[in-house]
VEXKELUM-803710 format. One record per residue: x, y, z of N, C-alpha, C in turn; residue in one letter. Coordinates in steps of 0.05 Angstrom, whole numbers, plus 5000, padded with zeros to 4 digits. Layout:
<atoms>
XYZXYZXYZA/...
</atoms>
This chain:
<atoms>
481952425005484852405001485552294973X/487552384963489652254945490651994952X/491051764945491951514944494451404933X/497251434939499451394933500551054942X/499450954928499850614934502550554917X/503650274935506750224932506349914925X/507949854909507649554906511549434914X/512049324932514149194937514648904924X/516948964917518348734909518448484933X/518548294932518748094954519147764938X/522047824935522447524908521747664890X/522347404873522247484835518547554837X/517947724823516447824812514847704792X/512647584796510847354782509047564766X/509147624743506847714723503647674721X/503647534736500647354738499347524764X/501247484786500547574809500747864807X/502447994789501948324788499248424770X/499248294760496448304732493448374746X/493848094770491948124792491448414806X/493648434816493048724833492948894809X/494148994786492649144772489749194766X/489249004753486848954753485049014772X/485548884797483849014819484149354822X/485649454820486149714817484649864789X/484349814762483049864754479949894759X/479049694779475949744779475449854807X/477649964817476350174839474250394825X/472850434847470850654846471650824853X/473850944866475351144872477451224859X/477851434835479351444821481451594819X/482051704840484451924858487251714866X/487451574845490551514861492351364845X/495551354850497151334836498751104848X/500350944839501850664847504350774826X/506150634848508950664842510450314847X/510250204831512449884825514749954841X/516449784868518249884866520049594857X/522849604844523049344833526349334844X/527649254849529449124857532749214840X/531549124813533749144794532649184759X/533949234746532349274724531449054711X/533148774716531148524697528948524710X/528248584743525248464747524148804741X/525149064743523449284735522749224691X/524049054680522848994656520648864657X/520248684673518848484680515348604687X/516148764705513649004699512649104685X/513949294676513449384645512249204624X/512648994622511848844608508748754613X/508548664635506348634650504548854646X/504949144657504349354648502649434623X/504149384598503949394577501249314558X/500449054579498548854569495049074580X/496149214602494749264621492149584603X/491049604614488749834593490150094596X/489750354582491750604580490950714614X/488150694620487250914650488850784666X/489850534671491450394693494450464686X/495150464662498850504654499350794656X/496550944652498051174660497851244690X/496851124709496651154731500051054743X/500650854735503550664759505650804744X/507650814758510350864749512750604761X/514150544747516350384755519050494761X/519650354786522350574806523850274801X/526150314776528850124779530350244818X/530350054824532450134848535350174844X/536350014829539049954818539150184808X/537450414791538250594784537050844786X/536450854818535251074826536351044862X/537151094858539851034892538751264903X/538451564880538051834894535751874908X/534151764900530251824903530151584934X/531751364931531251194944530851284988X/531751494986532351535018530151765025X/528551914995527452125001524852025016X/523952165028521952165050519352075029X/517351955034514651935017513052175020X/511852255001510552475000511852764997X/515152765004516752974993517053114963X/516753334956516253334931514053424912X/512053284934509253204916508353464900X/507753514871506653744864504153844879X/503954024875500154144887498754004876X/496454004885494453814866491454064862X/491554224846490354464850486954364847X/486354264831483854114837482753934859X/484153844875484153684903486353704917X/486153894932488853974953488753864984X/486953634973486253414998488853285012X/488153145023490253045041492152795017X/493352665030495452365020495352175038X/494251925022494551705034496551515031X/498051435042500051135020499150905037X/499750775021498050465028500250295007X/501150045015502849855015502149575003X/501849534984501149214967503649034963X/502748844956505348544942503948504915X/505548424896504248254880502448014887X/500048084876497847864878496447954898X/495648184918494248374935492248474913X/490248434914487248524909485348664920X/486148944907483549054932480949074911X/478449044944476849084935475349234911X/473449244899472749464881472649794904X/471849744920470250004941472649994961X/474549884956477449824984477350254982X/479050334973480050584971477450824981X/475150784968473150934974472350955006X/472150605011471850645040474050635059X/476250665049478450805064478351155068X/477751195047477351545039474751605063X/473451405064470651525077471051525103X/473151355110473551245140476451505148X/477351545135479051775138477852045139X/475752155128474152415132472352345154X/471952135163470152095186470952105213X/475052125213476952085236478752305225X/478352535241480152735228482652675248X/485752675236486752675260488552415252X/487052235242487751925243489651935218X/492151725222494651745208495251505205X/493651325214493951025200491250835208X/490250755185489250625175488550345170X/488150065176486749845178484449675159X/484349495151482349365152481949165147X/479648975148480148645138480348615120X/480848345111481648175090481047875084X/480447775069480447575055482847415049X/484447225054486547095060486046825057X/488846645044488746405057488846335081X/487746155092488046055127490245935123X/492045985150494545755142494345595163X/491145485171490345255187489545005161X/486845135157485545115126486745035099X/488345245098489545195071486845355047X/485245385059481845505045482245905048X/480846035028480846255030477846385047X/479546505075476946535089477846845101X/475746935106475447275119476947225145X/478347395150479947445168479047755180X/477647695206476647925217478648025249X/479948285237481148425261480248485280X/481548545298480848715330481948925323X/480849145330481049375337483349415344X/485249605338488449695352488449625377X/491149405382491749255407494449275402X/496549385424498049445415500649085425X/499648995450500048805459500448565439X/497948445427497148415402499348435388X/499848655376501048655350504748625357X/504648645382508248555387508248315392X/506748105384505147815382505647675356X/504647865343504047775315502848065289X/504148065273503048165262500248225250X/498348265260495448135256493848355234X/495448625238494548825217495248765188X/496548625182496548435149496448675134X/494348665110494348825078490448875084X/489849115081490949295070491349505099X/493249645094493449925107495050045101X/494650435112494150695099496050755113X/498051005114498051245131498951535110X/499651565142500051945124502351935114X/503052115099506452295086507752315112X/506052485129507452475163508352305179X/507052135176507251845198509051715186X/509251625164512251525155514751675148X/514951965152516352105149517652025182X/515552015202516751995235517851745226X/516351555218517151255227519951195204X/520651415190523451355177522451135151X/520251195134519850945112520151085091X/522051055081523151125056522950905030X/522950915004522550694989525150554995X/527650585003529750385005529450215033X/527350355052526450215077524650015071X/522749985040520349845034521649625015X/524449615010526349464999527349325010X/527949455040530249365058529349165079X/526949235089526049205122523949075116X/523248855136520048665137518048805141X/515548785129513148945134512848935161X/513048755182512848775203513448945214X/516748985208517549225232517149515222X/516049485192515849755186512849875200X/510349635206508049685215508349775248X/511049645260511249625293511749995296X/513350065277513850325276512550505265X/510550415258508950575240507150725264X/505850465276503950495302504550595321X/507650565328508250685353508551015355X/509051105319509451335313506651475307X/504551315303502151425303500951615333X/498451855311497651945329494651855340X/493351745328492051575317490951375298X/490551075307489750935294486650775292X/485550745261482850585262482750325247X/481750225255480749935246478250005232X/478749935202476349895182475649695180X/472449605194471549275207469849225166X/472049175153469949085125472248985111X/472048785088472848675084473648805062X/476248935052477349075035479448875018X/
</atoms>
């Protein structure tokens, strides 16, 4: 698959913490995929750009920055609507959902890709993470269960990172003004419920 990753605004926008997830995005081993900033208003979509700027040419030409304040029109369209052909890989689409300061692995995307050709069918996606404990206060592996659906009207326990289709958020209504608007939570409660299948990737991405 193709990799259409989103970075949400959530508060002012820290340069340090976006730099991070760039960066981790540059050293994927999987090099099929595109990130879209979405920013709030144009002082924090400068604020990117800037950040951006510092960043190496294979990564700046990869992200694009979506002012919200001045893209009202784009904001309701469905994800994945649009999309040109991709005549060299007419593979599938993934989108997958970051914050500033989200790090994926070097191999995060690859072994998402691998775990998606291995589950045909499957429209959302999972896996562990590395986190602060907010027992601890220490950064420790945080290892999932398997889709529980009980579970997750509990607590949000599916965290960062996860995938789905163009489809599945097209059902579940996630539009970029919904990834602006609405808590990751409820956008994941709906994500799942709208799924036709889901997998848990037991590795630490």
């Amino acid at each position: 698959p193709a990799f259409r990753l989103v970075v949400r605004q959530n508060g002012p926008i820290d340069p340090t913490l976006l730099g991070r997830t760039f960066a981790a995005l540059h050293s994927q081993a999987y090099h099929d995929w595109h990130l879209t900033v979405l920013a709030e208003d144009s002082e924090s979509a400068d604020v990117v750009r800037g950040c951006l700027a510092e960043q190496p040419a294979r990564t700046t030409d990869r992200v694009t920055v979506v002012d919200a304040s001045a893209a009202d029109l784009e904001l309701d369209t469905p994800f994945g609507a649009g999309e040109a052909p991709r005549e060299a890989n007419p593979g599938p689409l993934l989108f997958g959902l970051l914050c500033p300061g989200d790090e994926l692995g070097c191999d995060a995307l690859i072994e998402i890709a691998l775990a998606s050709g291995q589950s045909p069918g499957t429209d959302f996606l999972y896996a562990d993470e590395s986190r602060i404990s907010p027992t601890s206060r220490e950064r420790e592996p945080f290892c999932k269960p398997d889709f529980s659906p009980d579970l997750l009207l509990s607590t949000n326990y599916i965290g960062r990172p996860w995938f789905a289709t163009p489809a599945l958020l097209a059902r579940a209504e996630v539009t970029p003004r919904a990834l602006l608007r609405d808590a990751e939570y409820d956008i994941v409660l709906r994500c799942t419920e709208q799924a036709a299948a889901i997998r848990h990737v037991p590795k630490l991405l």
